[in-house]
C-alpha positions as CSV (number, residue, x, y, z in Angstrom):
1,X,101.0,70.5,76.0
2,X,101.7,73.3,73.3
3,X,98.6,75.1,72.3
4,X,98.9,78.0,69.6
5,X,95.2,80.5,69.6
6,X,95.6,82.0,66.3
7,X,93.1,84.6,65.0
8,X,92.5,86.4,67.9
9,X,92.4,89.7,69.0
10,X,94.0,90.6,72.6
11,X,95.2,92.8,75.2
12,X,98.5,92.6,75.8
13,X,101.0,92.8,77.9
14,X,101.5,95.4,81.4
15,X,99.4,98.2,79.5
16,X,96.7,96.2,77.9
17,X,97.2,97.3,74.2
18,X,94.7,96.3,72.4
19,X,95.4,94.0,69.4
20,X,93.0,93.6,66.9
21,X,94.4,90.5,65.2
22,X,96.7,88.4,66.8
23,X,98.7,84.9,68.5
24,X,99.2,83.4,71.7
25,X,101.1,80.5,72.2
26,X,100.7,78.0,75.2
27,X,103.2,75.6,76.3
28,X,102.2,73.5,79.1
29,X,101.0,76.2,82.0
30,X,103.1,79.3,80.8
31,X,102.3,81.9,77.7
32,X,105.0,81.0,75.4
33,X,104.6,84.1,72.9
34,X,101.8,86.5,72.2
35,X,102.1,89.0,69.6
36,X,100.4,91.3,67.1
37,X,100.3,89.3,63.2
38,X,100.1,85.8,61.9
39,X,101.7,82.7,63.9
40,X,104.1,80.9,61.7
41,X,105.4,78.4,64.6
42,X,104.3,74.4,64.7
43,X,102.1,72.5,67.2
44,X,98.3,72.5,67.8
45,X,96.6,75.3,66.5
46,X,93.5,76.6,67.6
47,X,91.3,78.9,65.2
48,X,89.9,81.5,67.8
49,X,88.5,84.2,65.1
50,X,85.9,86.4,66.4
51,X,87.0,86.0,70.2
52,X,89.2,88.8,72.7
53,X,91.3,87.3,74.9
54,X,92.2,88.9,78.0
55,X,93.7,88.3,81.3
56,X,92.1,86.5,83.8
57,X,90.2,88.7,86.5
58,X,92.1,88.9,90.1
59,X,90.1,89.6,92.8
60,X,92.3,91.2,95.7
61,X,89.4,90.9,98.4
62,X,87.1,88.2,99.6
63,X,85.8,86.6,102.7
64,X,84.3,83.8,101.3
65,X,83.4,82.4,104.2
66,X,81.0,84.3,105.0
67,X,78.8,83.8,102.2
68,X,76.5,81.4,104.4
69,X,75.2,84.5,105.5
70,X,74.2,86.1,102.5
71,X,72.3,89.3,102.8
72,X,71.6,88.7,106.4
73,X,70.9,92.1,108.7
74,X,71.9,93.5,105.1
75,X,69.9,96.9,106.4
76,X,72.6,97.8,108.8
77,X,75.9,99.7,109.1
78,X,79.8,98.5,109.4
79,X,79.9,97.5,113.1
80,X,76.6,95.4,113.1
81,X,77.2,93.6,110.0
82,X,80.8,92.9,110.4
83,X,82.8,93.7,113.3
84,X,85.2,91.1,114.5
85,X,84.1,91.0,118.0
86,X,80.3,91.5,118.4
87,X,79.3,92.1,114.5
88,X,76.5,89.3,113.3
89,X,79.1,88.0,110.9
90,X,80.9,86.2,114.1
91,X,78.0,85.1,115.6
92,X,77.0,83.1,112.6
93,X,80.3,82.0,111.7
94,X,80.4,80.6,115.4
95,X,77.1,78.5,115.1
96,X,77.9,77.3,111.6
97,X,79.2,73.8,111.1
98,X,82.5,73.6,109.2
99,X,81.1,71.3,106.4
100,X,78.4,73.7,105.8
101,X,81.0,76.8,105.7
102,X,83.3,74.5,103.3
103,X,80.1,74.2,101.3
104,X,79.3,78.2,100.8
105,X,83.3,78.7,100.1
106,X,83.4,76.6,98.0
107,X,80.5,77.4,95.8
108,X,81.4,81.1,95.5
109,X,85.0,80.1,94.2
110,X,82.9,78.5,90.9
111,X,80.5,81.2,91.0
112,X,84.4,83.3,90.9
113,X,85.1,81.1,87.9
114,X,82.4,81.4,86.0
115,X,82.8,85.1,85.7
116,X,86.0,84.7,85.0
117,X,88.4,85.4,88.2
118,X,91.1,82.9,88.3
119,X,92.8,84.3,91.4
120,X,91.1,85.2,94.4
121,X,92.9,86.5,97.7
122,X,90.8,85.2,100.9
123,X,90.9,87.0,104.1
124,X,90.4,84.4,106.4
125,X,89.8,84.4,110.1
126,X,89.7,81.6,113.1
127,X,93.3,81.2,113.1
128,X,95.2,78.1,111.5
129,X,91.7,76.0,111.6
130,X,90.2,78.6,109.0
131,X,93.2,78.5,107.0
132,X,92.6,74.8,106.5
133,X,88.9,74.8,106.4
134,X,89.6,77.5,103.2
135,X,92.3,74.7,101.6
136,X,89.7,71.8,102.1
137,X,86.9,73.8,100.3
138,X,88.7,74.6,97.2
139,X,90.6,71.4,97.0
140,X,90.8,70.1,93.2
141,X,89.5,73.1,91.8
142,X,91.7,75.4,89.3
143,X,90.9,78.4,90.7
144,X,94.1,79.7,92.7
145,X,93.4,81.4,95.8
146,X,96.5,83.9,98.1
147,X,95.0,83.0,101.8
148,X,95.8,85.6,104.2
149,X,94.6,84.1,107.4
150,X,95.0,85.2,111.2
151,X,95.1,84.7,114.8
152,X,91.8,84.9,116.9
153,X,92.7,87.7,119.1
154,X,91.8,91.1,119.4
155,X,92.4,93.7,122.1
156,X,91.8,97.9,123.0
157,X,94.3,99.8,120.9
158,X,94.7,102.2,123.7
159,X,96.8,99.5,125.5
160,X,100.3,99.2,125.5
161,X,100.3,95.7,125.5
162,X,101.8,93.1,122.7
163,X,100.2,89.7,121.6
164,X,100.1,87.2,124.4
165,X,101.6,84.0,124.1
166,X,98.6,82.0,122.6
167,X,98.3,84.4,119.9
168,X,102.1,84.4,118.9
169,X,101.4,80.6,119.0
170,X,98.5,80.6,116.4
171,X,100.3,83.3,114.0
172,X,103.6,81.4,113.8
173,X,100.3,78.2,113.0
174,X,99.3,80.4,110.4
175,X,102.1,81.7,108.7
176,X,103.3,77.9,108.3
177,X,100.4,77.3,106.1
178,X,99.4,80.6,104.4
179,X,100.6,83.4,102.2
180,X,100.3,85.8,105.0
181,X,98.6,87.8,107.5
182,X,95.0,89.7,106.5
183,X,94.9,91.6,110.1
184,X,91.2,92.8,110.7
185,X,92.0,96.9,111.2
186,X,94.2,98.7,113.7
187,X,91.0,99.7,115.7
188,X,91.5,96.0,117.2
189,X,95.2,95.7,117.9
190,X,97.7,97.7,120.0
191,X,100.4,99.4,118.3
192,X,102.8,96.3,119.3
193,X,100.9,94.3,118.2
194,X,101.0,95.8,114.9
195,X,104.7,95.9,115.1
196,X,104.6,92.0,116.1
197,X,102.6,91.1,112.6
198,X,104.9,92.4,111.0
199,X,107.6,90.6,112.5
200,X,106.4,87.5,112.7
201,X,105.5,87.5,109.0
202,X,108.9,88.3,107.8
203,X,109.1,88.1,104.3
204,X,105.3,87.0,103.5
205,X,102.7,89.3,102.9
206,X,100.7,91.5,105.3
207,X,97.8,92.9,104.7
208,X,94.7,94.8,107.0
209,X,91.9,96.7,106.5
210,X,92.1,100.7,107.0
211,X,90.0,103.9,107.1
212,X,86.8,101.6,106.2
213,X,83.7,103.7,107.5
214,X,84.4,107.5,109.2
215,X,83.5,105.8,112.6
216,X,86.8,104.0,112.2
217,X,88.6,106.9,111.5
218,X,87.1,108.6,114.6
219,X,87.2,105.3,116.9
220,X,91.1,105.7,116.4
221,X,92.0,109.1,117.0
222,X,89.5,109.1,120.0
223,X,91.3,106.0,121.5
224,X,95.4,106.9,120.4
225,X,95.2,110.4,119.4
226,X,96.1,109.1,115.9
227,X,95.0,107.7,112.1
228,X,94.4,104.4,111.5
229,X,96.2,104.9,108.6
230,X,99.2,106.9,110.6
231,X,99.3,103.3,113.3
232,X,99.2,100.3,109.9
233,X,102.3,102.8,108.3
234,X,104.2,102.8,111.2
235,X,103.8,100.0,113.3
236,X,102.8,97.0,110.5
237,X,103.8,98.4,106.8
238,X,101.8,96.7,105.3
239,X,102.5,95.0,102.0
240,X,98.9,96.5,101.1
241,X,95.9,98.0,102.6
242,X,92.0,97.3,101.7
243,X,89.6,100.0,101.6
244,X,90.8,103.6,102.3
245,X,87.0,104.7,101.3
246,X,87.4,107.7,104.2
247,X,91.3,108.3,103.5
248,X,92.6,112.1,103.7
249,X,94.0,113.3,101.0
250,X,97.5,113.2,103.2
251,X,96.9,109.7,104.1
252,X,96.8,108.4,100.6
253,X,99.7,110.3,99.7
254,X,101.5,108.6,102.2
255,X,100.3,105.5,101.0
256,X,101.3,106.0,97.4
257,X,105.3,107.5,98.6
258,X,105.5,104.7,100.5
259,X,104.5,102.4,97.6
260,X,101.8,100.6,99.8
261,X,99.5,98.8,97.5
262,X,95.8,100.0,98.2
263,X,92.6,97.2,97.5
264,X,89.2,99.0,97.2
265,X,85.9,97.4,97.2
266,X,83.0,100.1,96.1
267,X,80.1,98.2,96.3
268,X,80.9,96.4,100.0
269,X,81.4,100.4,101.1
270,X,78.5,101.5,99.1
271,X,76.0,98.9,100.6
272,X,77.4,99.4,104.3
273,X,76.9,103.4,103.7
274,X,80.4,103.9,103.9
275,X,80.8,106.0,101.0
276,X,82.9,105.8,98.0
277,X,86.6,105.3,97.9
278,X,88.1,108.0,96.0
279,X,89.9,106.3,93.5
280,X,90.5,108.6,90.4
281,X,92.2,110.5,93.0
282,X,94.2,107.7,94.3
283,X,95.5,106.9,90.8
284,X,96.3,110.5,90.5
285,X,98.2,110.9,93.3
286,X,100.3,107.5,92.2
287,X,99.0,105.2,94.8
288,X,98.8,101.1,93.1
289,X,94.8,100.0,93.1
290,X,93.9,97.2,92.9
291,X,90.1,95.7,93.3
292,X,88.3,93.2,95.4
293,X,84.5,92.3,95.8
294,X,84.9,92.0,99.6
295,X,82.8,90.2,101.9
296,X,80.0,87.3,100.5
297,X,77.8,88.4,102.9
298,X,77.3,91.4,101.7
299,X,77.7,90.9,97.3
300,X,78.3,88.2,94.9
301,X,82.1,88.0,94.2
302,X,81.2,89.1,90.9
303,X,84.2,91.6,89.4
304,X,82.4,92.7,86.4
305,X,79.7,93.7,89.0
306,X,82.3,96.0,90.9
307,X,83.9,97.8,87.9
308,X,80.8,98.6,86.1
309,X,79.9,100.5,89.8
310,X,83.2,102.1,90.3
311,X,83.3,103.1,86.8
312,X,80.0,105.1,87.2
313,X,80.0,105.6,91.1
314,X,83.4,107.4,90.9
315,X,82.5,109.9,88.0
316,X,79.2,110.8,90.2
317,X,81.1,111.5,93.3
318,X,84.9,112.9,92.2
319,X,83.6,114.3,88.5
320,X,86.5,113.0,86.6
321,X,85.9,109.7,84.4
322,X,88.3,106.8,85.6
323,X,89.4,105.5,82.0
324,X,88.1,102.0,81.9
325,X,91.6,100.6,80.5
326,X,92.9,101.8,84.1
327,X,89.9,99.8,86.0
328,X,90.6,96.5,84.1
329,X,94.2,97.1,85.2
330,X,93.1,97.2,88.8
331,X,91.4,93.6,88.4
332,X,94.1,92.2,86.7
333,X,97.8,93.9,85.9
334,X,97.3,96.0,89.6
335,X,96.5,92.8,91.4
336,X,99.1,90.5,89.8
337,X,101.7,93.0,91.1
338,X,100.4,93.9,94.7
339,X,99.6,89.9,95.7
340,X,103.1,89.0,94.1
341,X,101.4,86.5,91.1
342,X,103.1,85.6,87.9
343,X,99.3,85.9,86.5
344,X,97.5,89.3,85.5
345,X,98.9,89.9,81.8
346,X,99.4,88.4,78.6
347,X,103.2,88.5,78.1
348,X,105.9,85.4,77.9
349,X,106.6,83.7,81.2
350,X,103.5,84.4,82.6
351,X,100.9,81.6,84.1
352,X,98.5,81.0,81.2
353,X,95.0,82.7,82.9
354,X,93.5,84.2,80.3
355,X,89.3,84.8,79.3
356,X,88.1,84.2,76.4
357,X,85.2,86.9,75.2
358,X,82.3,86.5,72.4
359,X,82.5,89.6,70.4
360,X,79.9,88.8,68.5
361,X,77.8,88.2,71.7
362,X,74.5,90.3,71.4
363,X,75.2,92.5,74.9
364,X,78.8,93.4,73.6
365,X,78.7,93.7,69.2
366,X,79.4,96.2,67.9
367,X,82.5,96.8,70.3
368,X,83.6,100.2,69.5
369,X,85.4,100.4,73.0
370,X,87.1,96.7,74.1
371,X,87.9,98.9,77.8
372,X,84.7,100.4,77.7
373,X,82.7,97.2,76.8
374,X,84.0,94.6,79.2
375,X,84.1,97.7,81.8
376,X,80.3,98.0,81.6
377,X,79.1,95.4,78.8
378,X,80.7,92.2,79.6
379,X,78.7,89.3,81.1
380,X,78.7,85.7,82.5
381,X,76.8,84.9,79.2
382,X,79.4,86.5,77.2
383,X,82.2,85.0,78.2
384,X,82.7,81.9,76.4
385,X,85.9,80.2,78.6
386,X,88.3,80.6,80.9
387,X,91.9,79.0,81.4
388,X,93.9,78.4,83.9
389,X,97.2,77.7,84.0
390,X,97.0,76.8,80.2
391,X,93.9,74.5,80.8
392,X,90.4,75.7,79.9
393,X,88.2,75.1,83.1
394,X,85.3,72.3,81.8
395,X,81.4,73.0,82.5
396,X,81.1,77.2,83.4
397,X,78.6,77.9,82.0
């Protein structure tokens, strides 16, 4: 298939420049060419005057599974909600049938679609079993999905012990059928362990979640005399880390030398009372962001939801106005890079993800501000299609 979308304005390429009129071409899953001006090539054209087209929304942080639990014991903290040992999202995950899981997952990946996300990366637990279970869901749909799954094991990080044998078994299970390891936290692994992940997963992706709520960060130092931030950096090195909403200052700098990608999810932190993750200073200090709606349980995977919070929450809290061209890079540019995707931008060679935006729609005209308007403006209602892989997905709306 060759597809040229003539007319149109865009945001293009690694920056996002803003094109008032201009081209893509499509040829078969791949952008072919995409450029300010008038297309003068041959093929099917497509008229798509009074439309923005930009990249498809990546969101770098889910647990879909969980949304069979949806706003369940959503009045309390971290631990009670979501701790991997004795949090309520276990429990129910336990009791829950698999069909009825494969259900919930599978709906949230439209409900993804709909609002434009054509990537989602999954965190997904109950060792090579969940991995599948997550395949099965979102089996014939076009949204594309990084899993990160990982073992059922957990242990005192005060231990000196390593990953016993039936653990080793179901990581090397796991790594044969996803894109990596998405480790809960240090707080539930011994530093060998750690060191174990990471070898195990050679080449493929780890990643874990880090410096979540203070009572993490305390829970760590009281049981190693050390960071959960100082244990992931030394003993996993990670390919990326979710969260840092209670970073220091010195751990985030370490993060951003290191060139550790960093996946932060405001609203899952702001509903848990976990604070705010400080991420104007995060891009300051050079630290990769990237964005992710987090947990089902706790919010719809809605990314137009979490940048219109971070956008406001982060000015409230740090003082210093985030500009909204660097938040859409998080959710799609950001993401591409740190989850290794030849999506996130419009430029030649890359996979054909794009969303296509009314401009005229009544919540967004007159759009002084593209950035500013799909930051805080944009809506399900408002976006008009999405693409995939050079296909527009049928019936989202």
């Amino acid at each position: 298939m060759f597809l040229a979308i003539t007319n149109v304005s865009l945001l293009l390429g690694k920056e996002l420049d803003y094109v008032e009129r201009g081209y893509i071409s499509i040829e078969e899953s791949r952008i072919r060419s995409a450029a300010a001006g008038t297309y003068k090539g041959s093929g099917k054209v497509l008229d798509a005057k009074g439309f923005l087209i930009m990249p498809g929304f990546i969101n770098a942080h889910t647990h879909t599974a969980d949304s069979i639990a949806k706003d369940v014991a959503s009045a309390h903290r971290l631990d009670a909600q979501v701790h991997p040992v004795f949090g309520a999202k276990k429990k129910i995950l336990q009791r829950s049938e698999p069909e009825h899981l494969k259900t919930f997952i599978r709906n949230s990946a439209i409900s993804m679609m709909k609002k434009g996300i054509v990537v989602f990366a999954d965190f997904r637990e109950d060792g090579p079993g969940g991995v599948r279970l997550l395949k099965d869901a979102i089996a014939g749909l076009p949204l594309k999905c990084v899993v990160l799954g990982r073992a059922n094991y957990y242990s005192n990080p005060k231990d000196a012990a390593g990953l016993p044998p039936e653990a080793i078994e179901q990581v090397q299970r796991v790594l044969e059928m996803a894109d990596g390891l998405g480790i809960s936290g240090a707080n539930e692994n011994t530093n060998l362990a750690l060191s174990q992940y990471r070898q195990m997963a050679g080449k493929k992706m780890v990643a874990i979640h880090a410096a979540e709520s203070e009572g993490t960060a305390e829970f760590s130092k009281a049981q190693t005399g050390r960071s959960e931030v100082e244990r992931v950096m030394d003993y996993l090195k990670p390919e990326f880390v979710v969260h840092m909403t209670n970073a220091t200052e010195d751990e985030i700098s370490v993060i951003a030398k290191r060139g550790t990608g960093v996946v932060v999810c405001p609203r899952a932190n702001g509903v848990l009372g976990a604070g705010i993750p400080r991420v104007a200073l995060m891009l300051r200090q050079g630290c990769l962001v990237a964005i992710g709606t987090d947990n089902v349980m706790l919010n719809s995977p809605d990314i137009l939801r979490e940048l219109d919070y971070v956008w406001k929450a982060s000015r409230a809290t740090e003082g210093e106005m985030i500009g909204p061209r660097q938040l859409l890079k998080m959710a799609t540019v950001n993401a591409a890079q740190i989850l290794r995707l030849n999506s996130g931008c419009i430029e030649a060679g890359r996979a054909a993800d794009l969303i296509f935006i009314d401009k005229k729609h009544v919540d967004l005209y007159p759009m002084h501000d593209p950035y500013a308007a799909i930051v805080h403006r944009l809506s399900q209602s408002s976006i008009r299609a999405v693409m995939i892989d050079g296909r527009f997905v049928e019936a989202i709306n």
